[in-house]
Residue, then its C-alpha position, 0 to 999 in steps of 0.5 A: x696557671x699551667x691549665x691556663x697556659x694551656x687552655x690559650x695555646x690550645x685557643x692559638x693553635x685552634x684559631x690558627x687552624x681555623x684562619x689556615x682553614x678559612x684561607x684554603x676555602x677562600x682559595x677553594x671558592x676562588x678556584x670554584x668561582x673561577x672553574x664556573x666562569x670556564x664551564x660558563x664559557x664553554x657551554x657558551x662556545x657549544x652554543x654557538x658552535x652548534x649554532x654555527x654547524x646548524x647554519x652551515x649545515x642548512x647552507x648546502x640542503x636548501x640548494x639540494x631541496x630547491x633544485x629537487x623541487x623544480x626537476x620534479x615540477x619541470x622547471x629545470x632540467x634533471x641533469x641540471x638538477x642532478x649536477x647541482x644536487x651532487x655538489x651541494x651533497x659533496x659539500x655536506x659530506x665535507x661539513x658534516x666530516x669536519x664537524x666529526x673532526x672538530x668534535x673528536x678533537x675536543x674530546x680528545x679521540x680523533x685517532x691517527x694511524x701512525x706508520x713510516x710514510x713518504x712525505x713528498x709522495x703525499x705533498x705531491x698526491x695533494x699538488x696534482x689534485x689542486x692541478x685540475x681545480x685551477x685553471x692552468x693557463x692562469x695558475x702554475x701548480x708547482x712542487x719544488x721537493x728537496x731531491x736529495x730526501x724525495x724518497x724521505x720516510x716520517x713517522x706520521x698518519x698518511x690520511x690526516x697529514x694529506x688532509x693537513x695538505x688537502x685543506x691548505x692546497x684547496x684554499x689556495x686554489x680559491x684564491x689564486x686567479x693568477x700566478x702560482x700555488x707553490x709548494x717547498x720542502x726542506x730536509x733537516x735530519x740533524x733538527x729531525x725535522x721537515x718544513x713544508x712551505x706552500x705560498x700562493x699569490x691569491x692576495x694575502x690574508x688581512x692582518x687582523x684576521x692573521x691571529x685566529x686562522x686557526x679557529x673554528x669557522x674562520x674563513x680567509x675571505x679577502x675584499x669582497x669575496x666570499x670563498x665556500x667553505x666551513x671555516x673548520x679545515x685549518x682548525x683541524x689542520x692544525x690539530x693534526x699537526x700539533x698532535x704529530x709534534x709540529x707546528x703550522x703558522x701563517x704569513x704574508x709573502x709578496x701577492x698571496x700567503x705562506x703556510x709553513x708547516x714543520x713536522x718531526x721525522x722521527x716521534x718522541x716517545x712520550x707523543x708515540x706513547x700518547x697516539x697508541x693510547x688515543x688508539x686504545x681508547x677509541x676501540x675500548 
């Protein structure tokens, strides 16, 4: 009887583990199942990311081909040629270094080159770079700097945050016709944090466009306007601003749009540690 009692609890313990195995494969596939469907999508999105880059991509070079071909058949000008092909290259260098952004960031190697930087001197270094791309009898190009910190020093990437400005300021020039591009600051020492506004009166963003602003090639094309440009800039923008410790949102103010961007004048250690080890790692 003994070998009997004892030959059932070894058949209990044996099916329990078979049950507690059968449990952890079933939850094993599911997780399979789950991080196929992911890959599947992913490789989906590089599809028509390299899609979409190879028909932006193509957009600037048919200009350059065409206007080369009819300077050399005299068809036109070659100064108006040159003109033009100078441009259309202009904005392929800019597409083809968004997209080198874009593809540092999702693999996680686009580096920063953290250092005490003044703010306000960046903000106003991008605001009178838009001065000369607007037309100032129509558009007023105005920075409103909180005096009380204008010489204010964050911890931060010179280049990557006046790219964050860049693109955000350079929007706003092509939508605004009329009114103003305006740019405020706001000073929180206490909140170790300073907000930057930057509003215009180009007409808003459409509501439904408001929640994927922030994705790849989104353009803010309002009407029936059709602005230039990769659609890459604020996504870029905000993952220089994320991984800074800040944040970057959107909303519709008055005639135009407001972009708010919230940054921490000293770094966390553990985001300071993670910057230096994105630096090692690109120069491995």
């Amino acid at each position: 009887a003994s070998n009997f009692e004892h030959m059932r609890q070894n058949l209990v313990a044996a099916q329990e583990t078979l049950a507690s195995k059968n449990k952890e494969l079933r939850t094993l596939n599911a997780d399979l199942e789950l991080a196929n469907e992911a890959l599947k999508k992913l490789d989906k999105l590089k599809d028509q990311f390299i899609g979409i880059a190879s028909h932006e991509l193509r957009g600037p070079i048919h200009p350059i081909l065409g206007y080369a071909s009819m300077a050399k058949s005299g068809k036109v000008k070659p100064e108006a040629a040159l003109d033009v092909i100078y441009k259309q290259a202009l904005k392929l260098k800019q597409l083809a270094g968004d997209i080198l952004d874009v593809s540092r960031i999702e693999s996680g190697t686009l580096t920063y080159a953290m250092q005490k930087t003044k703010i306000h001197e960046i903000l106003l270094n991008a605001m009178v770079a838009a001065g000369g791309m607007v037309n100032p009898k129509d558009v007023s190009v105005i920075a409103d700097i909180d005096e009380h910190h204008k010489d204010l020093e964050i911890w931060a990437d010179r280049d990557r945050i006046g790219q964050v400005f860049t693109n955000i300021i350079g929007n706003a020039t092509k939508f605004t016709k009329k009114g103003a591009i305006k740019a405020q600051t706001h000073v929180n020492k206490d909140a170790n944090m300073v907000e930057i506004s930057i509003s215009d009166t180009g007409g808003g963003i459409p509501e439904d466009l408001l929640p994927d602003l922030f994705g790849k090639f989104v353009t803010r094309n309002i009407g029936n306007l059709n602005k230039e440009g990769s659609g890459l800039g604020l996504y870029i923008s905000k993952a220089i601003v994320s991984s800074h410790g800040g944040t970057i949102d959107v909303y519709n103010s008055g005639n135009g749009a407001t972009f708010r961007i919230v940054l921490p004048i000293e770094q966390a250690n553990e985001n300071k540690e993670r910057v230096f080890e994105m630096i090692k790692r690109e120069h491995k």
